[in-house]
KEVEXNU-748852 format. One record per atom (N, C-alpha, C): residue in three letters; x, y, z. Coordinates in steps of 0.05 Angstrom, whole numbers, padded with zeros to 5 digits, always signed. Atoms other than C-alpha are relative to their C-alpha. Layout:
alaXYZ;...
END
This chain:
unk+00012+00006-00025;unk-00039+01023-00335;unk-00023-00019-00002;unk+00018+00019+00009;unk-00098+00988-00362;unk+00001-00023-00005;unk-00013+00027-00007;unk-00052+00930-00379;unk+00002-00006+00020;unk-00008+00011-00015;unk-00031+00913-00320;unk-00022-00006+00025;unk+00014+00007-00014;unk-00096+00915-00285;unk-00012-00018-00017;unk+00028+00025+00008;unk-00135+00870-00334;unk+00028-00022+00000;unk-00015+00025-00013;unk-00067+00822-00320;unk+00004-00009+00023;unk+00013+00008-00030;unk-00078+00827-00258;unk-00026-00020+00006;unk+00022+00009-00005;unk-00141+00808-00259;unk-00007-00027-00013;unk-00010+00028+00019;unk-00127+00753-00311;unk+00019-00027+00024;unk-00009+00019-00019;unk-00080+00724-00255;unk-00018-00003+00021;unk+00017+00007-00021;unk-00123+00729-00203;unk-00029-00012+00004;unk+00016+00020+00012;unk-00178+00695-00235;unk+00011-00019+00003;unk-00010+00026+00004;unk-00135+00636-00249;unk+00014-00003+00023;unk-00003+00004-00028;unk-00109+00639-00174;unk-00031-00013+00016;unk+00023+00001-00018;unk-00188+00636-00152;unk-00007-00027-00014;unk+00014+00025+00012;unk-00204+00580-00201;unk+00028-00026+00011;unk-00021+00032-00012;unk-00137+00525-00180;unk-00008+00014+00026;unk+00002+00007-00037;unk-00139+00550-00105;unk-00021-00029+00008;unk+00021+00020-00015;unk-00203+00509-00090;unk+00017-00034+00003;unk-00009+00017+00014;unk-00165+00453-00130;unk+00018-00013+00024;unk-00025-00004-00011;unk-00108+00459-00084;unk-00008-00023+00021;unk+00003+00013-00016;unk-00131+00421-00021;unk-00005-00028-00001;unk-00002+00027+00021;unk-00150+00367-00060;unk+00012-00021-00006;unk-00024+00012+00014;unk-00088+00349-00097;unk+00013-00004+00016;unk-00020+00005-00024;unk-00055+00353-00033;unk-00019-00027+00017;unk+00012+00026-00005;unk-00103+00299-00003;unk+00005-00022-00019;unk-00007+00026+00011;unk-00096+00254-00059;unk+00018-00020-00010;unk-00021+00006-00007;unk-00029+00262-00062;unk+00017-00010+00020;unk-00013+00022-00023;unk-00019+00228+00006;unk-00015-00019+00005;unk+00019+00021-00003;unk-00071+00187-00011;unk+00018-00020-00010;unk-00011+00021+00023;unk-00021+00156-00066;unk+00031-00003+00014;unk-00024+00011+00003;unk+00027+00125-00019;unk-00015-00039+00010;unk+00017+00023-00009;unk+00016+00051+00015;unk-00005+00004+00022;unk+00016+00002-00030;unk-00001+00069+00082;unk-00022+00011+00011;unk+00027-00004-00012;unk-00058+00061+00114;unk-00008-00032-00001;unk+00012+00020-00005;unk-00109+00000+00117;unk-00014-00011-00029;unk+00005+00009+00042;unk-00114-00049+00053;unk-00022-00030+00005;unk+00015+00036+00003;unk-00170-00115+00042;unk+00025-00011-00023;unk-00003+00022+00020;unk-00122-00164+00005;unk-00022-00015-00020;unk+00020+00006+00011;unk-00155-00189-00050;unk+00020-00031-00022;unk-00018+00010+00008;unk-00130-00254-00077;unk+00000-00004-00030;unk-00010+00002+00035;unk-00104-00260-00156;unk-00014-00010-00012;unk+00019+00021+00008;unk-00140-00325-00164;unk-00026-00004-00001;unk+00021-00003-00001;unk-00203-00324-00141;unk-00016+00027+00002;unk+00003-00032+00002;unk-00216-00246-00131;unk-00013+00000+00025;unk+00015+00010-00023;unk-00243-00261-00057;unk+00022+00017+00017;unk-00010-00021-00023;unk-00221-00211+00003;unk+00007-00024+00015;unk-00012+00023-00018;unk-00181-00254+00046;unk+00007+00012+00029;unk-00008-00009-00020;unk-00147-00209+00099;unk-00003+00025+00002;unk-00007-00031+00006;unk-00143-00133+00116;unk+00027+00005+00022;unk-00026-00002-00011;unk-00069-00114+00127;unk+00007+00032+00006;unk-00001-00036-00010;unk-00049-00043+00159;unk+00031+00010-00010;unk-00028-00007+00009;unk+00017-00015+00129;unk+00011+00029+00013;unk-00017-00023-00010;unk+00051+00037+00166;unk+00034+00005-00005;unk-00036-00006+00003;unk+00120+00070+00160;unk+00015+00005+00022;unk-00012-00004-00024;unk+00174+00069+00215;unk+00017+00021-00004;unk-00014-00021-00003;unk+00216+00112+00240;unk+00023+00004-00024;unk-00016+00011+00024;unk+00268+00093+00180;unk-00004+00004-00018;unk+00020-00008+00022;unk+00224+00114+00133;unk-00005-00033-00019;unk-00002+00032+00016;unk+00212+00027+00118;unk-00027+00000+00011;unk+00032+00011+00003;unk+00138+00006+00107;unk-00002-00037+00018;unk+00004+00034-00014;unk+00115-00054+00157;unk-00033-00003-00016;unk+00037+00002-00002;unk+00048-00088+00144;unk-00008-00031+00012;unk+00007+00022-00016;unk+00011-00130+00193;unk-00027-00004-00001;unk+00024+00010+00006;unk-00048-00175+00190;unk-00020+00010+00021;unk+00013-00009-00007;unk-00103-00136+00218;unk-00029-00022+00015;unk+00032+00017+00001;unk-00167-00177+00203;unk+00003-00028-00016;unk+00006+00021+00027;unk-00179-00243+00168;unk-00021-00003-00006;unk+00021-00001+00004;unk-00234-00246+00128;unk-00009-00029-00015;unk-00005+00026+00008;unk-00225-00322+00096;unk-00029-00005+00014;unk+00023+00022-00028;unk-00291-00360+00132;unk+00018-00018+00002;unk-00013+00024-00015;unk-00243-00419+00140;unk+00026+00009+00017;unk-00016-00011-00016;unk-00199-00374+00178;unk-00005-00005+00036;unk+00005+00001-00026;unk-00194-00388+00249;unk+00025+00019+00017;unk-00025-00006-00018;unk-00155-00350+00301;unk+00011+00001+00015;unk-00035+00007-00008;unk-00110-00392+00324;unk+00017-00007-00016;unk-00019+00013+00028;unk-00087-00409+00257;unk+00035+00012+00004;unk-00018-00014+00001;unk-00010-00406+00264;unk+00013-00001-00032;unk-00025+00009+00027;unk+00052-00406+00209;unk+00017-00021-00005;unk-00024+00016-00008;unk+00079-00463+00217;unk+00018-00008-00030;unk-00016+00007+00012;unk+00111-00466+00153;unk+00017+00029-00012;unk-00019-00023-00011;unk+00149-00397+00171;unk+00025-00004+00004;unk-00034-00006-00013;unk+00223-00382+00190;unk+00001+00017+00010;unk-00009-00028-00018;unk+00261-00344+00235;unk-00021+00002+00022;unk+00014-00010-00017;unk+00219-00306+00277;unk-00029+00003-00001;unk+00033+00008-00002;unk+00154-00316+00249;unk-00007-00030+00003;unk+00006+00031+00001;unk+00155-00394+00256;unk-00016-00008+00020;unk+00024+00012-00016;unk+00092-00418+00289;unk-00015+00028+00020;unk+00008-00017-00017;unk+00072-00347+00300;unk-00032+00005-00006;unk+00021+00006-00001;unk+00001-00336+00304;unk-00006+00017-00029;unk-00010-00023+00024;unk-00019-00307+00237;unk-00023+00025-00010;unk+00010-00020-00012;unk-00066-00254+00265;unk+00012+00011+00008;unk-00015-00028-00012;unk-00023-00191+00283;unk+00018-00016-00015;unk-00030+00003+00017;unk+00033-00225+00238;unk+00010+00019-00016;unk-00023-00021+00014;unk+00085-00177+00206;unk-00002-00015-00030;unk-00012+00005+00026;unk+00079-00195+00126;unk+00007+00016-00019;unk-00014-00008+00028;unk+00109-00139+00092;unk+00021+00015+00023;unk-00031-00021-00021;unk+00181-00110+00126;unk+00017+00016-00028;unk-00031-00017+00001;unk+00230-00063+00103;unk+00001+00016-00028;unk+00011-00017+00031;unk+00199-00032+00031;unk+00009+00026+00005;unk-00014-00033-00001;unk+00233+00040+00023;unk-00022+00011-00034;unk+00003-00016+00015;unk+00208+00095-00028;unk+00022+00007-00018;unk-00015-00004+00031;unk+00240+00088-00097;unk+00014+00030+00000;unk+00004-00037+00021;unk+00274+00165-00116;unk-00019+00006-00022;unk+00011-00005+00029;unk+00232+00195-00159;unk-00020-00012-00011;unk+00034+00024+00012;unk+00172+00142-00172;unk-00010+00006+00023;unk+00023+00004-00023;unk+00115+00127-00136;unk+00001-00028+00004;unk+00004+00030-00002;unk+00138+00059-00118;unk+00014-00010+00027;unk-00018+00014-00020;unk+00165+00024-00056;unk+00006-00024-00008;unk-00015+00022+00014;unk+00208-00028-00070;unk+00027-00016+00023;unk-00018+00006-00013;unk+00267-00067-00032;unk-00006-00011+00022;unk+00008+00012-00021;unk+00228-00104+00023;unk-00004-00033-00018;unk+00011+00032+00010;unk+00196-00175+00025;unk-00021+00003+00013;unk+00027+00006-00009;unk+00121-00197+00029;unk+00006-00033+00009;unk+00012+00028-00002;unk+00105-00260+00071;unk-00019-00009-00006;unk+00033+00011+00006;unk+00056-00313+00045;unk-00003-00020+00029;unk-00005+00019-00024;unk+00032-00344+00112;unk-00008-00026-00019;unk+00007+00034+00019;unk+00005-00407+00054;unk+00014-00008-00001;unk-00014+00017+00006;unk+00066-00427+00042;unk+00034+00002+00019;unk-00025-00004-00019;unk+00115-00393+00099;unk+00019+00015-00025;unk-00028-00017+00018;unk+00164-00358+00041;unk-00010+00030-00003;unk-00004-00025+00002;unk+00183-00286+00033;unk+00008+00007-00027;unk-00007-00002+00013;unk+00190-00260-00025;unk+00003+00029-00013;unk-00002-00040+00007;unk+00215-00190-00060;unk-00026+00012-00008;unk+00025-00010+00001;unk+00160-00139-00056;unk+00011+00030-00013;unk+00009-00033+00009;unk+00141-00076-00096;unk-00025+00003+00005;unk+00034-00003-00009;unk+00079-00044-00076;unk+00002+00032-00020;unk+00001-00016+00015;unk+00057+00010-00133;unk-00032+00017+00014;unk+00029-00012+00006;unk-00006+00055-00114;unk-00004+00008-00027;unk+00010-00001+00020;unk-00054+00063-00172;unk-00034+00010+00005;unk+00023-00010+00006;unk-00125+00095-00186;unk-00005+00022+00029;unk+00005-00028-00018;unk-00107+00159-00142;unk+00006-00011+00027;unk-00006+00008-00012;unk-00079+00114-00089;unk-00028-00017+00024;unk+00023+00017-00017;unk-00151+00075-00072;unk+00012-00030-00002;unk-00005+00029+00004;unk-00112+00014-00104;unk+00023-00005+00002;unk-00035+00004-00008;unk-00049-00018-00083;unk+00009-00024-00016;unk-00016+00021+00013;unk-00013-00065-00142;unk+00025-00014+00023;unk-00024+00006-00027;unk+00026-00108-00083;unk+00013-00032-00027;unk-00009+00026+00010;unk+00074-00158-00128;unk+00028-00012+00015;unk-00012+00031-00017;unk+00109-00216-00104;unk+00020-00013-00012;unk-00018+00003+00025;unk+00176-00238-00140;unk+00024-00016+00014;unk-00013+00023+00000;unk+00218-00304-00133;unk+00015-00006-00015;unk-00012+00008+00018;unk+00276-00307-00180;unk-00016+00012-00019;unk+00009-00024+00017;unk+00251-00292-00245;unk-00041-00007+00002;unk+00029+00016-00010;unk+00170-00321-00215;unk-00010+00028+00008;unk+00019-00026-00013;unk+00128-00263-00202;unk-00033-00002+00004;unk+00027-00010+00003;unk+00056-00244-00178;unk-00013+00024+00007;unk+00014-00029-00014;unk+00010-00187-00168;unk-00030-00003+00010;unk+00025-00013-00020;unk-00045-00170-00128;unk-00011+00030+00004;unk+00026-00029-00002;unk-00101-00112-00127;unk-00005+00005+00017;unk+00016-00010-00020;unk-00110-00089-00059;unk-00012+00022+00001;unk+00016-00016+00000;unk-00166-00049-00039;unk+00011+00021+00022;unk-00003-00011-00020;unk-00156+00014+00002;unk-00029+00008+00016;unk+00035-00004-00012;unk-00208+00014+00063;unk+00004+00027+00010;unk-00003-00025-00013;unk-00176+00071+00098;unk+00022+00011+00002;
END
């Protein structure tokens, strides 16, 4: 009988010490997907350029649209004019540049969309990886075998 109360009490210690833990892990675990609100940060210069909002649709596919620009030579009326389709000469404030990214099985990666660059009007294959507990969003950019990545910040 003595066993089974000091194992008892052995588990229920180690119930009282993870519980706290618990609410936590579950926050930072939905911290670590991409949606929510990101500053772009660009590769080259390391300079905040835009803040893009990424939400998921009904489809379970990741959009992300240009929120804010933060550029100073940004103006906004700036359009796209070197766009296609349906973004061609669209304003590139509230513009759509990431469509149709799904959740990998099994990873923490979305993958299978395209990011627009409004600089140069092209789309190109997108993975978006969260990283450092999902404050940071690895967003890369991939053209044949041409790739880049980007560090976005999470604001919120």
């Amino acid at each position: 009988m003595g066993f089974l109360t000091k194992r008892t009490s052995v588990a229920l210690t180690v119930l009282m010490v993870t519980l706290p833990w618990a609410p936590a892990t579950v926050q930072a675990s939905s911290m670590a997907t991409p949606v929510g609100l990101w500053q772009t940060v660009d590769d080259n210069s390391g300079e905040a350029t835009a803040e893009v909002r990424i939400s998921e649709t009904a489809a379970g596919e990741l959009s992300g649209v240009i929120e804010r620009r933060l550029d100073a030579a940004a103006k906004p009326e700036d359009r796209c004019v070197k766009c296609r389709g349906d973004r061609k000469d669209q304003l590139v404030l509230g513009m759509e540049i990431i469509r149709e990214a799904k959740k990998v099985e099994g990873e923490s990666i979305w993958a299978g969309g395209q990011i627009l660059d409004p600089e140069d009007g092209r789309d190109y294959k997108l993975r978006l990886t969260p990283v450092a507990d999902g404050q940071k969003l690895e967003v890369r950019g991939s053209f044949g075998p041409f790739w880049r990545t980007q560090t976005w910040v999470r604001v919120q």
